[in-house]
C-alpha positions as CSV (number, residue, x, y, z in Angstrom):
1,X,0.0,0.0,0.0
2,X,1.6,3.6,-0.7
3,X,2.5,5.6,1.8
4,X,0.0,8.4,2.3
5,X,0.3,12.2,3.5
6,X,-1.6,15.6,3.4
7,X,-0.3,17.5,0.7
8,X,1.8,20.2,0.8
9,X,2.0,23.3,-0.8
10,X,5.1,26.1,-0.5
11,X,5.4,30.0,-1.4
12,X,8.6,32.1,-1.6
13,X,8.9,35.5,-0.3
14,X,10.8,36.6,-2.2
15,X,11.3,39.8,0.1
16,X,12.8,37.7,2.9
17,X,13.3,34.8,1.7
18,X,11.2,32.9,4.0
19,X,9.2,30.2,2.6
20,X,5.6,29.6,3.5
21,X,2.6,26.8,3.7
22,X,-0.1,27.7,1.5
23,X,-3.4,28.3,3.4
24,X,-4.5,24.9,3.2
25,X,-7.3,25.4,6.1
26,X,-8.9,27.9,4.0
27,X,-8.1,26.1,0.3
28,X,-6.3,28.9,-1.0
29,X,-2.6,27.8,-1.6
30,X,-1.7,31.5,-3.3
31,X,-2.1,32.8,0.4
32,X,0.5,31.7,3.4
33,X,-1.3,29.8,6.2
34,X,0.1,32.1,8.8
35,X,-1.7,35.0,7.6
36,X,1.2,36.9,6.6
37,X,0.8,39.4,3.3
38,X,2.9,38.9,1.0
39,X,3.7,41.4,-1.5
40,X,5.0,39.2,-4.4
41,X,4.8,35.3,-3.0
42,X,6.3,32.8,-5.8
43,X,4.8,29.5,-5.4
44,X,7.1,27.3,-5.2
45,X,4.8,23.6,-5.3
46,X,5.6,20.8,-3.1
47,X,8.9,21.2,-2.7
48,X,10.0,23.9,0.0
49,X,13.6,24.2,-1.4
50,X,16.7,25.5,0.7
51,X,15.0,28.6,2.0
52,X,13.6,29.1,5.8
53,X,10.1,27.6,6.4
54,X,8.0,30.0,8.4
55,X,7.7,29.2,12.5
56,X,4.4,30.8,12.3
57,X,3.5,28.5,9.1
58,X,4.9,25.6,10.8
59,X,2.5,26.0,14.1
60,X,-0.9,25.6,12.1
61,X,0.3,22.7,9.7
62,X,-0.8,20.4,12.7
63,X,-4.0,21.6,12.6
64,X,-4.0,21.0,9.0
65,X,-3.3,17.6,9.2
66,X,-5.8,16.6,11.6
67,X,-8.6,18.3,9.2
68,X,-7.3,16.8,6.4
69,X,-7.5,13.1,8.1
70,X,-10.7,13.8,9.6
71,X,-12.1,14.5,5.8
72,X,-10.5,11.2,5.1
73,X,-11.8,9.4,7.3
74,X,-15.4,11.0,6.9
75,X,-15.0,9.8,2.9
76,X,-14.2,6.6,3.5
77,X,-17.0,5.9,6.0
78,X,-19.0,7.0,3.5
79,X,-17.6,5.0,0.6
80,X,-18.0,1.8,3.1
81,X,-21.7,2.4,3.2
82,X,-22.4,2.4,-0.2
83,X,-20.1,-0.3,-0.8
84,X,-22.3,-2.3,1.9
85,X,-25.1,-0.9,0.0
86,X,-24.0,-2.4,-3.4
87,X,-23.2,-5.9,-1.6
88,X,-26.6,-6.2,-0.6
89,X,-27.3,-5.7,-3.8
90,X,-25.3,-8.0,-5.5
91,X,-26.1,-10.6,-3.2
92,X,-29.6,-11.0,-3.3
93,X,-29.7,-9.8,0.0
94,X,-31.2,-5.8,-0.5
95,X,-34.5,-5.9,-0.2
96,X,-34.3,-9.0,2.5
97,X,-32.2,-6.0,4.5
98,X,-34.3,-3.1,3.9
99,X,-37.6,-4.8,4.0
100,X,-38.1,-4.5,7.9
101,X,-35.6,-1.4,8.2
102,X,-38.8,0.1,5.5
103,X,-41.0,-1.2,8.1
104,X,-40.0,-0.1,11.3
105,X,-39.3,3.3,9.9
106,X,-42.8,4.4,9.2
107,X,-44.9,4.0,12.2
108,X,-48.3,5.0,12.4
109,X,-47.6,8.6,13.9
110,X,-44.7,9.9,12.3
111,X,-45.6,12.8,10.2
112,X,-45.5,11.9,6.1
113,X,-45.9,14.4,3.4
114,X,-49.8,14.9,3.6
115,X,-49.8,15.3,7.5
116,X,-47.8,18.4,8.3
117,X,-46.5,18.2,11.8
118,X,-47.5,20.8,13.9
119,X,-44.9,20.5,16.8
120,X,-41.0,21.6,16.4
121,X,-40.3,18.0,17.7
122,X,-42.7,16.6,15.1
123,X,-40.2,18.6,12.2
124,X,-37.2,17.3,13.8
125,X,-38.4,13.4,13.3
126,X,-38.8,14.3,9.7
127,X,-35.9,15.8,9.0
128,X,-34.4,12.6,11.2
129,X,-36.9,10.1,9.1
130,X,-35.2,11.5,5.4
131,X,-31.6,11.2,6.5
132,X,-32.3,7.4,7.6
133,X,-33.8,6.4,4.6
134,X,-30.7,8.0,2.7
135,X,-28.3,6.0,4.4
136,X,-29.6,2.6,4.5
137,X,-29.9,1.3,7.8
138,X,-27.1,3.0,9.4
139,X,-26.6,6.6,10.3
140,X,-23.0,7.8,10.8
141,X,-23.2,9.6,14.3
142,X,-21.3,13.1,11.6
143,X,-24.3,13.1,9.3
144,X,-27.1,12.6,12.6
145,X,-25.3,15.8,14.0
146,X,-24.7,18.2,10.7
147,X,-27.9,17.1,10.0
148,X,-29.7,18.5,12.6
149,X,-27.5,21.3,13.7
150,X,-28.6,22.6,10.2
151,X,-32.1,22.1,11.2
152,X,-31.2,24.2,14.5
153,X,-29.9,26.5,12.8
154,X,-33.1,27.8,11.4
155,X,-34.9,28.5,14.3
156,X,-35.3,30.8,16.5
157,X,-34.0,31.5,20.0
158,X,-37.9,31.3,21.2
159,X,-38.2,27.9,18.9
160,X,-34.9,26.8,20.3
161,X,-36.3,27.1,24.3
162,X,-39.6,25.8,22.8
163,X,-38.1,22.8,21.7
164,X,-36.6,22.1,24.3
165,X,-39.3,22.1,26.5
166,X,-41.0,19.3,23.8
167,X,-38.0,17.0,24.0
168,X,-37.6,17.3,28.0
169,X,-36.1,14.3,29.7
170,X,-33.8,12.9,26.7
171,X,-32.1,16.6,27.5
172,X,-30.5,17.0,23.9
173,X,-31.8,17.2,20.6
174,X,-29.1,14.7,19.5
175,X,-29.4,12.2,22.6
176,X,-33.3,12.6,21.0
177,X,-32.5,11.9,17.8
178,X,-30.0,8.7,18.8
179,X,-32.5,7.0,20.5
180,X,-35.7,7.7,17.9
181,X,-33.3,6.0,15.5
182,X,-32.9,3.1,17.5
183,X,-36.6,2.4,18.2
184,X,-37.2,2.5,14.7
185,X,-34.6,-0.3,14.3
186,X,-31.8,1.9,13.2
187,X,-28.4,2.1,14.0
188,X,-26.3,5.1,14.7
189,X,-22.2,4.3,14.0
190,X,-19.7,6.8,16.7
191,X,-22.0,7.6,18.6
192,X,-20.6,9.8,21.5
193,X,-24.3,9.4,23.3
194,X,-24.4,5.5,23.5
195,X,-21.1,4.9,24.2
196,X,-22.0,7.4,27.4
197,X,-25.0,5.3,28.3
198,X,-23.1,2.0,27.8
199,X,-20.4,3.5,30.2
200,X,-23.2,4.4,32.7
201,X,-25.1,1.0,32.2
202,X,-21.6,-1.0,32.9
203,X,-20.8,1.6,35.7
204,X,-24.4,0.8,37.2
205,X,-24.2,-3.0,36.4
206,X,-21.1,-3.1,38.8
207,X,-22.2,-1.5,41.8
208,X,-25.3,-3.3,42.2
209,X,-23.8,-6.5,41.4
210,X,-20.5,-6.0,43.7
211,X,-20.5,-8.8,46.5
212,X,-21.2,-6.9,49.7
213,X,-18.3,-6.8,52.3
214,X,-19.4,-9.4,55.0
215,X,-19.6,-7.6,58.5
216,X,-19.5,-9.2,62.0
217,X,-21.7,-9.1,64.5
218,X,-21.9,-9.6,68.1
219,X,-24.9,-10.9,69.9
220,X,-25.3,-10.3,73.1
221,X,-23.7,-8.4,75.9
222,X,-20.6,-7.8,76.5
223,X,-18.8,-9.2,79.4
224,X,-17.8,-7.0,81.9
225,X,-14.7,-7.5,83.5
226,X,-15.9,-7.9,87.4
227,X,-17.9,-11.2,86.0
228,X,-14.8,-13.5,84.9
């Protein structure tokens, strides 16, 4: 397998001779990632050459890197799940494996196209109800929360309390939405919220089955010393 890194890109001022990262956070490689403005930058490509690499530059190409595997990582979870997708497919075993995913995911009350919901909450599930039909029986735990941080994003402060108040004890939208998609048979991947509960259920689990520390007791009196 070939050995893979973030790419690099290098600019020249040509002023100082100092040579610069592109601004790869922002995907403009004519600009230095420090900020800096340069008044006639060369670009230079992937190699740096012999000059002096910016310290400034330098500091933020970590924080490149770990953006740049994240997207990488994001892809390829994605190209998994059509790959899965196309498996079931191939093998006969699609609509065997979406039949009672199909099912479970339209029960009697959630809102369809004909019956508007008239809650916030009632919105939410189907916005939530869309993005699990798209992804086929599993919901990556990035999509469930871009998803609905974009439906956030549209309301309100007063909507924002008001909702809320309609999702009560689950306390988040997202600890919500994780555990509508499980009831309806779903299954949400790197998720932050069941890997909590699991925590909480084994931390539970072993304090009320610990074995209780035996005590002794003493029946009786005791002796006082003027009765030996």
């Amino acid at each position: 397998m070939a050995h893979v890194e973030p790419p690099h890109s290098y600019l020249l001022d040509t002023s100082a001779s100092v040579v610069h990262h592109g601004d790869y956070l922002n995907r403009d490689l004519h600009q230095p990632l420090c900020g800096l403005a340069l008044a006639s930058p060369t670009k230079l490509g992937e190699a740096a050459g012999e000059g002096t690499i910016c310290p400034d530059c330098e500091a933020k190409v970590a924080e490149y890197h770990a953006a740049w595997w994240r997207e990488r990582a994001l892809a390829l979870e994605v190209e998994l799940a059509e790959l899965r997708m196309e498996y079931r497919q191939l093998t006969g075993h699609g609509d065997e494996a979406r039949e009672p995913s199909s099912q479970s995911a339209q029960p009697t009350d959630l809102p369809t196209a004909e019956d508007e919901p008239t809650s916030l909450l009632g919105h939410a599930r189907v916005e939530l109800h869309r993005l699990c039909r798209q992804c086929d029986g599993i919901v990556p735990y990035w999509r469930l929360k871009t998803t609905m941080q974009a439906f956030s994003d549209k309301l309100s402060p007063d909507e924002r309390v008001l909702l809320a108040q309609e999702i009560g004890a689950d306390g988040s939208l997202l600890r919500w939405c994780t555990t509508e998609i499980v009831n309806l048979g779903w299954q949400v991947t790197n998720s932050p919220v069941q890997e909590e509960s699991e925590a909480m259920w084994d931390a539970w689990t072993h304090d009320a089955y610990q074995t209780p520390k035996k005590t002794k007791w003493r029946l009786g009196r005791p002796r006082s010393r003027d009765a030996s």
